[in-house]
ZAMARGU-4260 file (C-alpha; in steps of 0.2 Angstrom, whole numbers, plus 5000, padded with zeros to 4 digits):
<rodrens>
0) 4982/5421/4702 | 4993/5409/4714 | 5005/5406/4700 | 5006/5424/4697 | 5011/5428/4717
5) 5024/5409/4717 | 5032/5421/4705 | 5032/5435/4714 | 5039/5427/4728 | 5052/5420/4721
10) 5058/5434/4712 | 5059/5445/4725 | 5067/5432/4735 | 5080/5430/4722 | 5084/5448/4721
15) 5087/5449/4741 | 5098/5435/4741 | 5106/5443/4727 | 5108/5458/4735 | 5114/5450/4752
20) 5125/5433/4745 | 5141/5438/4752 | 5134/5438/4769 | 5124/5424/4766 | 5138/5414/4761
25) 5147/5419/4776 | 5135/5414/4787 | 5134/5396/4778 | 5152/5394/4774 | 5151/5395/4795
30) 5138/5383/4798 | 5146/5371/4785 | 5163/5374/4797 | 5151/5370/4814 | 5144/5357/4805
35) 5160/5347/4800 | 5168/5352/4815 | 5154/5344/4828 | 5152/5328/4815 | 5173/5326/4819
40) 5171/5331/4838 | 5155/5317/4841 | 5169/5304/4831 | 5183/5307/4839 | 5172/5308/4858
45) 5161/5290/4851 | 5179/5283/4845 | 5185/5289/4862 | 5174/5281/4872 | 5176/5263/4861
50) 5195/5264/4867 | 5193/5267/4882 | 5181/5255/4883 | 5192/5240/4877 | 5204/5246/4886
55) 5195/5246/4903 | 5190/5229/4897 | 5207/5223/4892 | 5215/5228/4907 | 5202/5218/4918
60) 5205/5204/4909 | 5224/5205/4912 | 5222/5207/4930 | 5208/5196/4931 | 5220/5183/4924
65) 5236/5190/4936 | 5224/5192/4953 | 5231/5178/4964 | 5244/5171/4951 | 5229/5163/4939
70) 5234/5157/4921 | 5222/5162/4908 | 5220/5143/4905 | 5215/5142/4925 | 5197/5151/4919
75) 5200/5146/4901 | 5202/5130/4894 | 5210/5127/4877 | 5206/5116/4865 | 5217/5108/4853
80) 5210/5096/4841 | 5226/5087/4834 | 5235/5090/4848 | 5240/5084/4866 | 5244/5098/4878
85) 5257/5093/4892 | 5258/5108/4903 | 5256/5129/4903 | 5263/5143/4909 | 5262/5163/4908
90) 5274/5168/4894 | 5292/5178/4902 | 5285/5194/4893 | 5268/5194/4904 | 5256/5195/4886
95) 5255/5176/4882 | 5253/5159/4889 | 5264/5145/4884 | 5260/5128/4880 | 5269/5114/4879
100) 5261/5100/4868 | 5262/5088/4856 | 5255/5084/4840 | 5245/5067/4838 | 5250/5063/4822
105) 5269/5069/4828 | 5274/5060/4847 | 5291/5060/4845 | 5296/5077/4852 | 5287/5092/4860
110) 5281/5109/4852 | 5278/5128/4859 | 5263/5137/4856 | 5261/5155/4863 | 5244/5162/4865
115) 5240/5180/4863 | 5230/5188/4878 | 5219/5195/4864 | 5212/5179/4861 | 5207/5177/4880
120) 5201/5196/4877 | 5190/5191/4865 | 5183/5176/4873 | 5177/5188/4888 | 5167/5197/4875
125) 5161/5186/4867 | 5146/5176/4877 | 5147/5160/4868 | 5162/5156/4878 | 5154/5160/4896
130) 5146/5143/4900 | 5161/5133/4893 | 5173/5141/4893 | 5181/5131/4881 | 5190/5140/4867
135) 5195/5130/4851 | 5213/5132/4844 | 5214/5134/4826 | 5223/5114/4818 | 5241/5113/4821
140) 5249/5110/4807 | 5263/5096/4804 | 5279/5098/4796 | 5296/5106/4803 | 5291/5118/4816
145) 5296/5121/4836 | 5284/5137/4840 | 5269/5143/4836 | 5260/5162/4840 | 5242/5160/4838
150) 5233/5179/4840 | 5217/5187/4832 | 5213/5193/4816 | 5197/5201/4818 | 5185/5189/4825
155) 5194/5173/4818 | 5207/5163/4832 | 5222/5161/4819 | 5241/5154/4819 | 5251/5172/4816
160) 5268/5164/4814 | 5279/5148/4813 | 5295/5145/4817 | 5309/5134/4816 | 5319/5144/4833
165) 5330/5133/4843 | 5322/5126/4859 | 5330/5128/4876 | 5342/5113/4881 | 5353/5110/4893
170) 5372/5112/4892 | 5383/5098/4889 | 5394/5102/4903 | 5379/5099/4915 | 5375/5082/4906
175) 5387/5070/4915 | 5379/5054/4915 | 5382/5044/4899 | 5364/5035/4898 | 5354/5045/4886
180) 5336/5039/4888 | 5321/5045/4873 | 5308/5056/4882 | 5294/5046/4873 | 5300/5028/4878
185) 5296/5029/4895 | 5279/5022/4902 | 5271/5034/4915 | 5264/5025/4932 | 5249/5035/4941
190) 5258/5040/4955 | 5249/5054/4971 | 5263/5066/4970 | 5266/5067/4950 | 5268/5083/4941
195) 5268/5089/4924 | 5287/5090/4927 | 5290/5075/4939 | 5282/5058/4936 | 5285/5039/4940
200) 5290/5029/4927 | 5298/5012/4919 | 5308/5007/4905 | 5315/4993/4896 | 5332/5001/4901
205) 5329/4996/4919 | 5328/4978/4925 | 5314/4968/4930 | 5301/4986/4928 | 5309/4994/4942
210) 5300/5011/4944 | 5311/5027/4942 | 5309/5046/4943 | 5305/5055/4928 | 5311/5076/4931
215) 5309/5087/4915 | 5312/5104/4912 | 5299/5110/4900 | 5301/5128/4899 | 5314/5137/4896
220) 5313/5147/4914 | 5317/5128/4920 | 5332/5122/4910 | 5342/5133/4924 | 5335/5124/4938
225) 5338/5109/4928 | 5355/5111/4928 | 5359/5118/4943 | 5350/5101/4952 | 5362/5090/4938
230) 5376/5098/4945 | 5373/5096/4963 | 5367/5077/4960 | 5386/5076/4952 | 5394/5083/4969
235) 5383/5070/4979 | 5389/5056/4970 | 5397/5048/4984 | 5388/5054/4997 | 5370/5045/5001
240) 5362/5061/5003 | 5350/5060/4989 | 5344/5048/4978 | 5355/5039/4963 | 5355/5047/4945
245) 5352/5033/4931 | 5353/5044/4916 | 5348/5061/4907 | 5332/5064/4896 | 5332/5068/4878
250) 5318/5077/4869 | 5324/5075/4850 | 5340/5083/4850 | 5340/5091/4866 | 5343/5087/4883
255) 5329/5092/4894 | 5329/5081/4912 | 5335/5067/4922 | 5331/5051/4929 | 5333/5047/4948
260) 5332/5035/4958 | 5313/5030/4965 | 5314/5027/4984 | 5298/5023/4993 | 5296/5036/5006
265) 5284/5040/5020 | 5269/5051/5015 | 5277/5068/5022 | 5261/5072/5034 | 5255/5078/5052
270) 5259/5058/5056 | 5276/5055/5049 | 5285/5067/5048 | 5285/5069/5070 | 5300/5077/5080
275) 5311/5060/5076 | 5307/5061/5058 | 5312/5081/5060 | 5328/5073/5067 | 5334/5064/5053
280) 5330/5076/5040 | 5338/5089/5051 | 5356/5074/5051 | 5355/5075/5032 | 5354/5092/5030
285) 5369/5095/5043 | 5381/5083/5032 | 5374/5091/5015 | 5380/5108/5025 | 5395/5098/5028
290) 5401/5097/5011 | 5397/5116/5007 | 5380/5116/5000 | 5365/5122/5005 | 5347/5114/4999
295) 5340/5133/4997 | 5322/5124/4998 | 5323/5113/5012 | 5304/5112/5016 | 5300/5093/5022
300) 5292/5089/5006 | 5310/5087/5000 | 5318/5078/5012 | 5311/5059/5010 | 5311/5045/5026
305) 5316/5029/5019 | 5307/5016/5028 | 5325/5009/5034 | 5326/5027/5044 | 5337/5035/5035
310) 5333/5052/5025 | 5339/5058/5010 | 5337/5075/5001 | 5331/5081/4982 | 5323/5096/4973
315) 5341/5104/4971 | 5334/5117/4958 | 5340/5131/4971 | 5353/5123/4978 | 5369/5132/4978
320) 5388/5128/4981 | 5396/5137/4998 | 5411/5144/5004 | 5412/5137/5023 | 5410/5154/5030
325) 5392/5156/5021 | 5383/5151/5036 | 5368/5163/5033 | 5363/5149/5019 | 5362/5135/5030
330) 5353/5145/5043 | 5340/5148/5030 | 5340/5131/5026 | 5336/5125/5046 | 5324/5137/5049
335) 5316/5132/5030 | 5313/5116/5037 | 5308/5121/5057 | 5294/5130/5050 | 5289/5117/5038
340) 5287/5106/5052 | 5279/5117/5063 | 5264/5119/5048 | 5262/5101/5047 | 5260/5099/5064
345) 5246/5112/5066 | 5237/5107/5049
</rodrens>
């Protein structure tokens, strides 16, 4: 009997379909269409949100890394396992970080490596990196190279390109010292006011281990401040205005610094540098006026007291050459220096 009405059932059912099948093929032809069109709007809107998500999270990151001038590598610190790191900075394009370094197995010249933001990107994701913040560099490798990119692919921290691109060096015609002196045969002495750019040193070439200054341009956003301060060191040649220039710096091929005269200042602080110290800098500064060129940063920090009281200048890197009329320069340059003294005093 129940087999009998299954059949029953069926049959009829199969007959009023049959009957109706255009308009039921309409109606799911349309429900297939809603179907596939809310499966594409629910990817779009999740795949959507995803982008905006890592782009919200992206653009954090970037200001995170921009608010107050900060470094990546001021919240990040990277790790390189055969290499040295010398000094950093944000790349000129705003989407990197720049370091300077040098292998271990390779101290005879420096190397570029550029550091994607997506790497920092992904270690603000990624909560393995919170605690340390230490992110490990992928191995360097050796051979002839000047510049590396290192970027993501997928999760992995890879190297994306090498090259063998020229570095930045400074022109011949600002080089007019004949002693060429090796960057990597100079020993560096712990000195208060050393810099990744600026250190105290000696050398075989200098007698009895007389200290020197040590000035290189690393980066390329350098080399013209290099040069411009070569140059003005060159017009002060006979003037004892600034310190004496032994020689230039090479880094393999290239020319990349100077080395100056060491003179053994007076810390420039609240107790040194009083209204008679103001003086004698402020002398200095008129006779550099006096021979048409104005310091352009002419802070105390850069004018040092020799103990015999005399003072003497450096840090030329925005220095420029005058026409005597161009007294707005060495205006700048006096009131550069009054309010320096002014915020020593009151610190």
């Amino acid at each position: 009997m129940f087999s009998f009405f299954k059949w029953l059932f069926e049959w009829l059912a199969a007959r009023l379909v049959g009957a109706m099948w255009p308009f039921w093929e309409i109606v799911g032809a349309i429900i297939y269409g809603l179907g596939l069109l809310g499966y594409i709007v629910s990817a779009l809107w999740s795949g959507f949100f995803s982008i905006l998500g890592e782009t919200i999270i992206f653009t954090l990151t970037i200001l995170r890394f921009r608010t107050a001038d900060r470094h990546p590598t001021d919240i990040y610190k990277l790790k390189f396992d055969n290499a040295l790191q010398i000094a950093h900075q944000r790349s000129i394009h705003g989407n990197a970080t720049d370091v300077c370094i040098v292998l271990n197995n390779d101290r005879e010249r420096t190397r570029f490596v550029s550091v994607g933001y997506d790497v920092y990107q992904y270690a603000e994701l990624e909560w393995k990196y919170e605690k340390s913040r230490v992110i490990g560099m992928p191995f360097l490798p050796t051979g002839d190279w000047n510049t590396a990119d290192i970027g993501m692919d997928d999760k992995h921290i890879v190297i994306t390109k090498t090259s063998c691109e020229s570095l930045p060096s400074m022109d011949s015609k600002f080089t007019w010292n004949p002693v060429m002196v090796d960057l990597f045969e100079f020993t560096v002495v712990p000195a208060p006011w050393a810099t990744y750019r600026t250190k105290l040193v000696t050398h075989p070439y200098f007698d009895n281990g007389a200290k020197a200054v040590l000035k290189v341009a690393r980066f390329r956003s350098e080399i013209e401040r290099m040069e411009i301060e070569t140059s003005i060191y060159k017009a002060l040649l006979t003037h004892n205005l600034a310190p004496r220039v032994f020689g230039h710096v090479k880094d393999d091929n290239r020319i990349v610094g100077s080395i100056y005269e060491y003179i053994e200042a007076l810390p420039v602080d609240k107790d040194n540098f009083d209204a008679s110290a103001l003086e004698l800098c402020e002398i200095a500064l008129g006779d550099l006026h006096g021979i048409y060129i104005a310091h352009g940063d002419a802070h105390p920090r850069n004018c040092l007291l020799r103990h015999d009281g005399t003072a003497v200048w450096i840090g030329f890197g925005w220095a420029k050459r005058t026409k005597p009329d161009e007294k707005e320069a060495f205006e700048k340059d006096f009131h550069t220096l009054h309010l320096g003294y002014l915020d020593l005093q009151s610190s």
